[in-house]
C-alpha positions as CSV (number, residue, x, y, z in Angstrom):
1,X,-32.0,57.2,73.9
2,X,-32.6,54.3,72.1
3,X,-35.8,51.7,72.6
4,X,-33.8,48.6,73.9
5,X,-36.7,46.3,72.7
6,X,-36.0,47.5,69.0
7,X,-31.9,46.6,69.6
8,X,-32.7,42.6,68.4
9,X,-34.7,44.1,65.4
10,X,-31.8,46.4,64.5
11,X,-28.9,43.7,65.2
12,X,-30.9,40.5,62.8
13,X,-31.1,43.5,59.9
14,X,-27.3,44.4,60.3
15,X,-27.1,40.5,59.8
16,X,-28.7,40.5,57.1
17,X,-27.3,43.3,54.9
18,X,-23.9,42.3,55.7
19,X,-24.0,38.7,55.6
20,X,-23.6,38.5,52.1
21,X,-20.0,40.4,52.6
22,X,-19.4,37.7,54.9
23,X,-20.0,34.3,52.7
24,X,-16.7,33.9,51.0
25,X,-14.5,34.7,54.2
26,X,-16.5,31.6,55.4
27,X,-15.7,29.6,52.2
28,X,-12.0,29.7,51.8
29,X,-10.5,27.4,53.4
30,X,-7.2,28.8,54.4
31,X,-5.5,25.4,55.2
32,X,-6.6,23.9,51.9
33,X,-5.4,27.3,50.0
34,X,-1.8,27.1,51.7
35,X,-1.4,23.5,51.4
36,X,-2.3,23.5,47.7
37,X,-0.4,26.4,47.4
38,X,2.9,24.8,49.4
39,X,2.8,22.0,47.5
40,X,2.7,22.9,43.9
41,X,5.5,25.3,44.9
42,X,7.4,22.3,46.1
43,X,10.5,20.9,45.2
44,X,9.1,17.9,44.4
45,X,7.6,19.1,41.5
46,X,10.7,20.5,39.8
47,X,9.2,23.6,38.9
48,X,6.6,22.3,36.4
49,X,8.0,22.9,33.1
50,X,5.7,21.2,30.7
51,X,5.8,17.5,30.0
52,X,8.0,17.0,33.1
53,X,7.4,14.4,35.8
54,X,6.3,17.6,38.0
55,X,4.1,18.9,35.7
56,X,2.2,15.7,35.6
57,X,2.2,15.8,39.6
58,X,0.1,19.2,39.3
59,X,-1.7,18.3,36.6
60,X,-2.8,15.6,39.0
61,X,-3.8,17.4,41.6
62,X,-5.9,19.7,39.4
63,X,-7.9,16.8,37.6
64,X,-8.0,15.1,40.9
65,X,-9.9,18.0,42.9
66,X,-11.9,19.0,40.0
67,X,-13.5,15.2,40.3
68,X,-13.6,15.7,43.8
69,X,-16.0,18.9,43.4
70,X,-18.0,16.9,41.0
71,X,-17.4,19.4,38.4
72,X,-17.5,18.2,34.6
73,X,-15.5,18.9,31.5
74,X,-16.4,19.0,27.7
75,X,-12.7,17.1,27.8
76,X,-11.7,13.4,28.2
77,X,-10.1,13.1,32.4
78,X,-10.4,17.4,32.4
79,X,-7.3,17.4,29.6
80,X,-7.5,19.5,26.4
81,X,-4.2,18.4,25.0
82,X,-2.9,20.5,22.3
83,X,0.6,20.6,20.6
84,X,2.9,24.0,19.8
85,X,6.1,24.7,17.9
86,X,7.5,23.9,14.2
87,X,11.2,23.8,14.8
88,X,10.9,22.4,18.5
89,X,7.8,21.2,18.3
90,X,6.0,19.7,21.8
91,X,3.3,17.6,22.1
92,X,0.9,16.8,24.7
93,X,0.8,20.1,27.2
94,X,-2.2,19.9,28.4
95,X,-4.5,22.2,30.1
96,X,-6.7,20.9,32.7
97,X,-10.6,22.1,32.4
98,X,-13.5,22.1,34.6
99,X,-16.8,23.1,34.1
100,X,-19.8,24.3,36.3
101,X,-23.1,24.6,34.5
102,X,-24.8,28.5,34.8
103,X,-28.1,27.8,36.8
104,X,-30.0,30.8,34.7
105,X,-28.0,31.8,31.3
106,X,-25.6,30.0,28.8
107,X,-23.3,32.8,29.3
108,X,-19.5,31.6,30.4
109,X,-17.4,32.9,32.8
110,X,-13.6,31.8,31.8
111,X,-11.6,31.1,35.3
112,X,-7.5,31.2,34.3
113,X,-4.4,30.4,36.0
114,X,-1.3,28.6,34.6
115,X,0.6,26.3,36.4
116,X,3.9,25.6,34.4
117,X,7.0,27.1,35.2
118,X,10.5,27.1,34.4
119,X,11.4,23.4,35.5
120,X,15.0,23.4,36.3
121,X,18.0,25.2,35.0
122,X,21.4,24.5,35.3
123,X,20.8,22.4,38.4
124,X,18.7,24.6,40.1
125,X,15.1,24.2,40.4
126,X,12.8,27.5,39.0
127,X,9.7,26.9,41.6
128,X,7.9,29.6,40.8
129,X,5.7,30.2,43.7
130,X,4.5,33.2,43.4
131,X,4.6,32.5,39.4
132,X,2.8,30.3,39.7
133,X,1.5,28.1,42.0
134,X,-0.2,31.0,43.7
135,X,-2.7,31.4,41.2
136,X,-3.2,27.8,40.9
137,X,-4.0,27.3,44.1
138,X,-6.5,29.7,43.7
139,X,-8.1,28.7,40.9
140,X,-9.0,25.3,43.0
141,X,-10.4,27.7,45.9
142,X,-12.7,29.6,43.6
143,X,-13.8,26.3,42.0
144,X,-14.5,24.8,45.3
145,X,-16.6,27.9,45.9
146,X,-18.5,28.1,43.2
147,X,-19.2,24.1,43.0
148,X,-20.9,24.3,46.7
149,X,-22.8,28.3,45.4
150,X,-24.2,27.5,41.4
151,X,-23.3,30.7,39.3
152,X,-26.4,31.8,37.4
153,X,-24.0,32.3,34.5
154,X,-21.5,28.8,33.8
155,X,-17.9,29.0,34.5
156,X,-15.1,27.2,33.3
157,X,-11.8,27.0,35.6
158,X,-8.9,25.9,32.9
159,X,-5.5,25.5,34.5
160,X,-2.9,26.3,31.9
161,X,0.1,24.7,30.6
162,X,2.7,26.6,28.5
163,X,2.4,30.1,29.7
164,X,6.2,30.7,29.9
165,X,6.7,29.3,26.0
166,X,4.8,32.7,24.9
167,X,0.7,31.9,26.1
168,X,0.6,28.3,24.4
169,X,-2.1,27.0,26.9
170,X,-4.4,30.1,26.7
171,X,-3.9,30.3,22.9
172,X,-5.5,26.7,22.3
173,X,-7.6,27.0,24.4
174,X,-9.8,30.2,22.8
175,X,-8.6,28.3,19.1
176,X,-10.6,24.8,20.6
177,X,-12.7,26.5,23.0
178,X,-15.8,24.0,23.5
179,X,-18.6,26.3,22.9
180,X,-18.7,29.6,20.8
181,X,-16.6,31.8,22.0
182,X,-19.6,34.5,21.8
183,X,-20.9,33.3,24.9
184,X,-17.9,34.5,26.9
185,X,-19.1,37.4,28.4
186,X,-15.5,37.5,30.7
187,X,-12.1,36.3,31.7
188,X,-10.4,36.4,34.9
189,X,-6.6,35.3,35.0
190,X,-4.8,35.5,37.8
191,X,-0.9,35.5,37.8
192,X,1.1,36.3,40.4
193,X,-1.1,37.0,43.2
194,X,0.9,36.3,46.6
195,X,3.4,39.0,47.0
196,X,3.7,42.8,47.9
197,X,5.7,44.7,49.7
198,X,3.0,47.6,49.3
199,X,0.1,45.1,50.6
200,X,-1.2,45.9,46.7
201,X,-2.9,43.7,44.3
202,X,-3.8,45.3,40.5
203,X,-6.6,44.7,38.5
204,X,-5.6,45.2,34.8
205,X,-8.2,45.2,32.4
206,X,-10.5,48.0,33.1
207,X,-8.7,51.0,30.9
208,X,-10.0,48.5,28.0
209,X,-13.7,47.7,29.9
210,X,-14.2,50.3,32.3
211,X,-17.9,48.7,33.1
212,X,-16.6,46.5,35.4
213,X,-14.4,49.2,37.3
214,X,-17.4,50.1,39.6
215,X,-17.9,46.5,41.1
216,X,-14.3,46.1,41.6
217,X,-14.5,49.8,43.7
218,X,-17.1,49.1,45.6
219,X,-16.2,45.5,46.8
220,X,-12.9,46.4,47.3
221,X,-13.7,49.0,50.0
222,X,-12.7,48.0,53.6
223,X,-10.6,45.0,52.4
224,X,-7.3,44.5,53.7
225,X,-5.2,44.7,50.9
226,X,-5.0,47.5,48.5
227,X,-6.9,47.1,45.4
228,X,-4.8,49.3,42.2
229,X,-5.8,49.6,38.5
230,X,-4.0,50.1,35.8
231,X,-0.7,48.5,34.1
232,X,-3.7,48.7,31.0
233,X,-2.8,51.8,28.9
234,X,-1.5,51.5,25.4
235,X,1.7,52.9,24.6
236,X,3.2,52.7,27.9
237,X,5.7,49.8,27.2
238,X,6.5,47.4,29.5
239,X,4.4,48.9,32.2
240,X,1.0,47.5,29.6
241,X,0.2,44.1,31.0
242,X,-2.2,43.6,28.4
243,X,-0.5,41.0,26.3
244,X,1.7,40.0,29.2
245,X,-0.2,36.9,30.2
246,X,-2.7,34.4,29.7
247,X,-5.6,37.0,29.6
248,X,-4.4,38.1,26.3
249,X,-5.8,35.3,23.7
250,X,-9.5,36.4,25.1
251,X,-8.6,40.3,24.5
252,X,-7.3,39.6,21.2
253,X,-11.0,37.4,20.4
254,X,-12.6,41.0,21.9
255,X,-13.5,39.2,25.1
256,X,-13.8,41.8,28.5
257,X,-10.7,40.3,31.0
258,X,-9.6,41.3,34.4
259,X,-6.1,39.8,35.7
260,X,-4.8,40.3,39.0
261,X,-1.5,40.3,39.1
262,X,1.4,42.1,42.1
263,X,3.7,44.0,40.4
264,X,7.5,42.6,39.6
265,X,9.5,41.9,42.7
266,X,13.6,40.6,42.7
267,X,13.1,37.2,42.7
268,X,10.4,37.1,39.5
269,X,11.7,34.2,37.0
270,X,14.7,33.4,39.8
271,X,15.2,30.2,41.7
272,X,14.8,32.0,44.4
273,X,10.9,32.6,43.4
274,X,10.0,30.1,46.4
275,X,6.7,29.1,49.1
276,X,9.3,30.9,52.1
277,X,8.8,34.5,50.2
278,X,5.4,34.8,50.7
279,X,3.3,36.5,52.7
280,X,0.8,33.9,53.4
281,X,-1.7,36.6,55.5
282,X,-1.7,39.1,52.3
283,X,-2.0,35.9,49.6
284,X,-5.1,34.9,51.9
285,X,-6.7,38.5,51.7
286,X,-6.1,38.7,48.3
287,X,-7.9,35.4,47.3
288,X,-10.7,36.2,49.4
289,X,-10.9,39.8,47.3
290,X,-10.6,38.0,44.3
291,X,-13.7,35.5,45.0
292,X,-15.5,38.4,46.4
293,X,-15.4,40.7,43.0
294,X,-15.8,37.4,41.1
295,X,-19.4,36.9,43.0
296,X,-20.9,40.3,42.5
297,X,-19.4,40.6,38.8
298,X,-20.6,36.9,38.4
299,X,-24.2,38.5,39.4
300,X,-24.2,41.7,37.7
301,X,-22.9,40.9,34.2
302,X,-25.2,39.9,31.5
């Protein structure tokens, strides 16, 4: 039988070992997440293809909330504009970039999520919720973590433009990165992250840095949605995400990357890719996953 006069003791340790598991539940705000989330999904925004009047409407947002967490940028208003194409050539995309000054190191930590669409198409609008407002909407959850918890190591959180016309945003983004690129020490993109039939989320990356696979197992145990690996192995076609999003510029530079991403589901690059289709329970466990292996990977890499 137990001494009850040691019970207190007992219960205020339990608090303390787990209450670090506990902190980022307590940060995300849910109603924040989903109305971010809702809104860059909207129709209102016409499905963000870049330079359109919806595009600047997100980009808005972005730069607005970055201000609002009193983050900084190395860029003029958060906006590295850059220009792609020779025989179409577009001007002014702009990714949106905020920065959040390492409390220890001058190590970065590169925070990725691209917000252009498809725009509209034949009349119909392309939202792309899942792909993807839901991993902008994240991104301004993980930067209003991090702005209220200093990293040791900096971070940068750049919302990208151009994805869909083949990376654009990501690409000038390493070429005019604002500090050598050797002090990246990791990406993490995240693109589409609010769907699954399977309650599943992947991590791709870790076939090429299998150092980070450990923290990713161990934080992922007794969460509520399925963390998978793999779609990493070369050779095996379509199923390699490698190159398949924004994370790839930074491989290509020899830079470690993790992107989370649900695998393809019927209404990927459809109009019918819209806020209604998501499961807004597993999108809320999945971004709460996602901030939790970003804090103990933020703490253990050097």
């Amino acid at each position: 039988m137990q001494n009850p006069m040691r019970m207190p003791k007992i219960i205020v340790l339990m608090f303390f070992i787990l209450s670090p598991l506990c902190v980022s539940g307590q940060q995300v705000d849910r109603s924040q997440l989903m109305e971010d989330f809702q809104f860059l999904a909207s129709d209102a925004l016409q499905g963000r293809a870049p330079l359109s009047e919806g595009s600047m409407k997100a980009r808005e947002l972005i730069r607005s909330r970055f201000k609002a967490l009193g983050m900084t940028s190395q860029y003029d208003e958060f906006t590295q504009y850059f220009s792609f194409g020779k025989e179409k050539k577009i001007e002014n995309a702009a990714n949106i970039v905020g920065f959040i000054p390492g409390t220890e190191t001058e190590k970065i930590i590169v925070v990725t999520a691209h917000y252009d669409h498809l725009g509209v198409r034949e009349g119909k609008i392309y939202n792309g919720a899942d792909d993807n407002a839901s991993g902008t909407a994240a991104l301004l959850t993980l930067a209003a973590y991090f702005s209220e918890n200093p990293p040791q190591h900096s971070m940068i959180f750049a919302a990208l433009d151009a994805e869909e016309m083949g990376l654009q945003g990501a690409k000038a983004l390493v070429r005019d990165f604002p500090f050598p690129t050797e002090q990246i020490i990791l990406n993490v993109n995240m693109d589409m992250i609010s769907r699954s039939d399977k309650n599943e989320i992947y991590v791709s990356g870790t076939y090429h840095y299998p150092t980070l696979k450990p923290t990713l197992e161990e934080v992922a145990k007794g969460t509520d949605v399925s963390l998978k690996f793999g779609h990493d192995i070369p050779g095996s076609g379509h199923d390699d995400w490698t190159k398949a999003s924004d994370h790839a510029p930074f491989h290509a530079k020899g830079i470690p990357f993790l992107y989370f991403g649900v695998e393809d589901h019927p209404d990927y690059h459809q109009d019918t890719d819209t806020f209604d289709k998501v499961n807004q329970d597993f999108y809320y466990d999945v971004v709460q996953l996602i901030l939790d292996c970003l804090i103990e990977l933020e703490l253990e890499i050097n």
